[in-house]
Each structure stands twice: as C-alpha cells, then as structure tokens.
C-alpha positions in Angstrom: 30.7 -79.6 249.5 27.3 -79.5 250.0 26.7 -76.3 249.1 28.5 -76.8 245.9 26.3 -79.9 244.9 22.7 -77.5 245.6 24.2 -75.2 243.1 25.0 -78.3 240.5 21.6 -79.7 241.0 19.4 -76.1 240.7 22.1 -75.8 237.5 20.8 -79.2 236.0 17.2 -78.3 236.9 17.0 -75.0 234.9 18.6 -76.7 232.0 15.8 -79.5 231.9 12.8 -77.1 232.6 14.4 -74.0 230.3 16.6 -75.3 227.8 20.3 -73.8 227.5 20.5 -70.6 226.8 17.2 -69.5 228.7 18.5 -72.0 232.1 22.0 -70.3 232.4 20.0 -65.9 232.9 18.1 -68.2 235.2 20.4 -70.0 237.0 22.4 -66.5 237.6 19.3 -64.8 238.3 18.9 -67.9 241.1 22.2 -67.4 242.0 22.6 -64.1 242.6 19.1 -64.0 245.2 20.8 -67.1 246.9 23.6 -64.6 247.5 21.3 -61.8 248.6 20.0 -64.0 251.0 23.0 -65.1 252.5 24.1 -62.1 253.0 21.2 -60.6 254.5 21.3 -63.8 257.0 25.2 -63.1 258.0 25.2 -59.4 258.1 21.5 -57.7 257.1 18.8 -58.9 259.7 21.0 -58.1 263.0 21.4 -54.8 261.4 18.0 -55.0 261.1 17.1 -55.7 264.4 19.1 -53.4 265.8 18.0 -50.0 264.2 14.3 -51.1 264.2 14.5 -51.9 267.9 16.3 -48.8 268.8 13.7 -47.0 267.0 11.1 -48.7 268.6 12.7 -48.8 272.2 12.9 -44.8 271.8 8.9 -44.1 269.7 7.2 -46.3 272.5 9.2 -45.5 276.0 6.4 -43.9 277.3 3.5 -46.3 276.4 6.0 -49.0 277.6 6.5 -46.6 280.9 2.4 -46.3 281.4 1.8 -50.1 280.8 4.2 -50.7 283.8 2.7 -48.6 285.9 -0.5 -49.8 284.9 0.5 -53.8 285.3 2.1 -52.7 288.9 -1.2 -50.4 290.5 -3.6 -53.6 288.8 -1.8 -57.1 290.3 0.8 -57.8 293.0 4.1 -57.9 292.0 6.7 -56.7 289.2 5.9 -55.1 285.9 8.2 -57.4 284.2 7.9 -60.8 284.1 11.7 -62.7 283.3 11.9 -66.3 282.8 15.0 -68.3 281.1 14.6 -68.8 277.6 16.9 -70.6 274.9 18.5 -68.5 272.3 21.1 -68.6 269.0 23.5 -71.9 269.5 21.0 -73.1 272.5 22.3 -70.1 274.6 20.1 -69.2 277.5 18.8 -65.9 277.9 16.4 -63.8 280.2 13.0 -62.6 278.3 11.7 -59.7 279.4 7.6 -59.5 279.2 5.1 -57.6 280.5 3.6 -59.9 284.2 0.2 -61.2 282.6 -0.5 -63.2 285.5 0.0 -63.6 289.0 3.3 -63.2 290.4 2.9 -66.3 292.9 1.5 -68.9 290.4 3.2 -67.6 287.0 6.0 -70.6 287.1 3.8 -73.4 287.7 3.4 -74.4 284.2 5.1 -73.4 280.8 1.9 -74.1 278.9 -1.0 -71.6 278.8 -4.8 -72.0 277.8 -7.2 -69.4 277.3 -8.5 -69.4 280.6 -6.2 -69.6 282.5 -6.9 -68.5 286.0 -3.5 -67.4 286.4 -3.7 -65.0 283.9 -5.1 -61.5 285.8 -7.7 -58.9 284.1 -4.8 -56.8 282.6 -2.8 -59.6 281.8 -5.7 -61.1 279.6 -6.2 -57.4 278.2 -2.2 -57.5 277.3 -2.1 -60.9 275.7 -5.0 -60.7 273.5 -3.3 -57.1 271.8 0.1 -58.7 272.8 1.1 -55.8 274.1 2.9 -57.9 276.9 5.7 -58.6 273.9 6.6 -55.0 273.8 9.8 -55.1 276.3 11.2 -57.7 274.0 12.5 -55.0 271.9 15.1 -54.4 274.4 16.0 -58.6 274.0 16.1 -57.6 270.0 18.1 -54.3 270.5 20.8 -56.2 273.0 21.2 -59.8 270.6 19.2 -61.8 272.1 15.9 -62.1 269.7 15.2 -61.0 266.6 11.9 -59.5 264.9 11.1 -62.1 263.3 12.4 -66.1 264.4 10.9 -69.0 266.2 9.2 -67.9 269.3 11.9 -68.1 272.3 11.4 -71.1 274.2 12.0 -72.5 277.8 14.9 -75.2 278.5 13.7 -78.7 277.8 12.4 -78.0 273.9 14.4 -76.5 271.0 17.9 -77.4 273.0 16.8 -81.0 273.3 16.2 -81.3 269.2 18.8 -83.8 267.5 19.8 -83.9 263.9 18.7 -81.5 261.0 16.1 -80.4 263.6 18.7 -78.4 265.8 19.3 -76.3 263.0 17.0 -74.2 264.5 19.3 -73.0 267.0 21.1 -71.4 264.3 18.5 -68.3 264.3 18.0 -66.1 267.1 14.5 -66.4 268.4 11.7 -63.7 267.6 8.9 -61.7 268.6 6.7 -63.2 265.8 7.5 -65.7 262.6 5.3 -67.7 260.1 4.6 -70.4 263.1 3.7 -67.4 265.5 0.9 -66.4 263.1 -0.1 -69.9 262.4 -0.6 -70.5 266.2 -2.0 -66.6 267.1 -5.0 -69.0 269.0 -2.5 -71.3 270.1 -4.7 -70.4 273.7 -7.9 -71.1 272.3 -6.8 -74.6 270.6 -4.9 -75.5 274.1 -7.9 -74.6 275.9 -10.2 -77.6 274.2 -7.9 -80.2 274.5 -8.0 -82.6 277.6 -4.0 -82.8 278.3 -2.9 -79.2 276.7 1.0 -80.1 277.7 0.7 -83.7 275.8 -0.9 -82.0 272.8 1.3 -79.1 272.5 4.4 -81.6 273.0 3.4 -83.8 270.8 1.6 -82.0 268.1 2.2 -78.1 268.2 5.9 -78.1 269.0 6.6 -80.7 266.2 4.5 -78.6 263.5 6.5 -75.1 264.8 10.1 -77.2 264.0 9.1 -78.3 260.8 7.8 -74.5 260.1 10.7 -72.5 261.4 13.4 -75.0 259.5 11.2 -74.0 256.2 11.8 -70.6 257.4 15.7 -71.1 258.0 16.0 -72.1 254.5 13.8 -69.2 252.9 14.5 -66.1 255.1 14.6 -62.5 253.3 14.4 -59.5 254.3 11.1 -59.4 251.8 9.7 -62.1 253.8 10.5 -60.4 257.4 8.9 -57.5 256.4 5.9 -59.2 255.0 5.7 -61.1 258.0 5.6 -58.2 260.6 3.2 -56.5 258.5 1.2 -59.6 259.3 1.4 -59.6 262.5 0.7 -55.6 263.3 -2.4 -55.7 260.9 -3.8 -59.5 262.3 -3.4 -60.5 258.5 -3.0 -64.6 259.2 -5.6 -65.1 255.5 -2.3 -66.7 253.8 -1.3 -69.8 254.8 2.1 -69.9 253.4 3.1 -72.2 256.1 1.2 -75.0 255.4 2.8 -78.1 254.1 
C-alpha cells in the first residue's frame, strides 16, 4: 500500500512541475530507475560483494599475509583482532580486523580517540591508511558486510534503534558508506572533546542513523561505486551527506 501511494504522489508531482504529456516519459523514466534500484538492492549488491571480495581476498593474500606477520613480530598477541558486531536483521557477527592495539587493553572501551594509548606504533600506522579494514573482505565475501553500508557496530547501538530508525538493520553493514567518509577524523573530533563516549552517543551516532537511512532510500550501484572511489582516493570534498 504504501508503496503504491509513493508512486501516486511522484505521478501527481511530474504532472504539476511538467504538464501532461512531458510528466507521464518522466514518471516512466522515474519509474523504471526506481525498479533498477530495487532490483540491484534484492539481487545486484550481494552479487556485488561477492565477486569484488573474492577478487580482492585472492589480488591482496599476500599483503594481507605480510601485514600479519608484521602486526604479530611488532605487539603481543594475535594478528587478528575479532570482536561481536551487529549485522543485517540485528544478527550478530564476528569482525575480523587487523590488532591495532594492545591485546590486553583492546576491550576496555568501544570508543577510540586519536591518541589513544592503546593503540600500538603499527596499529596507529594501520588505522591512519586503514589498512587494518582489509580482512573484512572475508566478512563481505562470507554475508556478513557489504562494501559499502553503515559501519558494523557493537551490541548496545544500531540493535537498540526503535521505529523508522531500525530500518537500518535492513542493510548489511560495510567497510565504508557516506557516514564513514563524513566521520574519516571521527579520532581526531573524539580526541577534543571532554567525554568522547557522551558526545559520540549523543551526537555522532544520531547524525550516522539519519545518514545511513538517506542512504537506505537512495542506494545504487552508481552511488556504491562512487562511494569506494571515495574512499580509496581520500576524496571526502563533496558533502553529499549533509542535510
């Protein structure tokens, strides 16, 4: 039904702006890229995901085989760091990053500033090229994330959302998205504030919802592809996520 009424109103809406004849190629044209988009939500980005990751997983095994080494001989502990994370339909899943910080102190706190002291030498190194993200292909090639999504969060945020909000649980998390590259210095803004948890709780988190719903509603394959181009070349100049 509701769907139904959208396609009334954007009918209505070409007719007043266009005029008959010119509203109805329009309202097709709308149509039909409505259509496209649906489809590519159902059935194009997991297929997607899945040949870019495998692709991926198989160019970059043996940078992803020297960073472990690396992050092992540097710090104490695992190469991998795997925390719980909430997925598609509030499903929880195990992330799979590169250990940027010390194995003993890395689950005091969900929040990180720049500065942290938990963060080690290579760890800082990783984050700031964000190479740490790199085993999260494997979490994109198995179903858990996605390319391009809301960034995967730990219990306590996404699955607690209510309402229209929680229709972000409808999209599998990703590796980056148009809130990702808005918050890039997420670190550096946490950093100057005098309660980072309070401020990302109350300020950042709300902001990434509002962001990754407009995202929801607008997703292409266009628009992935833009946005990972974004995110390899450090392109965050358009603000398209502003309000």
């Amino acid at each position: 039904m509701e769907k139904r009424e959208k396609i009334v109103k954007s009918a209505h809406q070409f007719k007043n702006l266009f005029g008959t004849r010119t509203s109805i190629r329009l309202f097709y044209l709308h149509n039909n890229l409505y259509q496209c988009s649906q489809l590519y939500k159902k059935f194009g980005k997991r297929a997607f995901d899945l040949t870019m990751s495998a692709l991926g997983l198989v160019v970059l095994a043996i940078p992803i085989g020297i960073v472990s080494i690396i992050v092992r001989a540097t710090s104490r502990g695992p190469a991998l760091f795997r925390q719980e994370r909430i997925g598609k339909n509030g499903k929880v899943f195990i992330i799979n990053k590169f250990r940027t910080m010390s194995a003993e102190h890395e689950d005091l706190s969900s929040v990180t500033a720049k500065g942290d002291k938990r963060i080690t030498a290579m760890g800082c190194l990783l984050r700031r090229y964000k190479i740490d993200e790199l085993p999260q292909l494997w979490n994109v090639f198995v179903g858990d994330m996605s390319f391009v999504g809301p960034r995967p969060d730990v219990p306590g945020y996404y699955d607690k959302l209510v309402g229209r909000d929680r229709r972000i649980l409808d999209l599998r998390p990703g590796i980056t998205g148009p809130s990702t590259l808005k918050y890039v210095d997420e670190e550096d803004i946490l950093a100057v504030q005098p309660d980072p948890v309070r401020f990302n709780d109350e300020v950042i988190f709300p902001d990434k919802v509002r962001i990754n719903l407009e995202y929801l509603d607008n997703m292409s394959l266009l628009r992935d592809i833009q946005l990972i181009w974004k995110t390899i070349t450090g392109d965050t100049s358009k603000q398209e996520w502003q309000a």
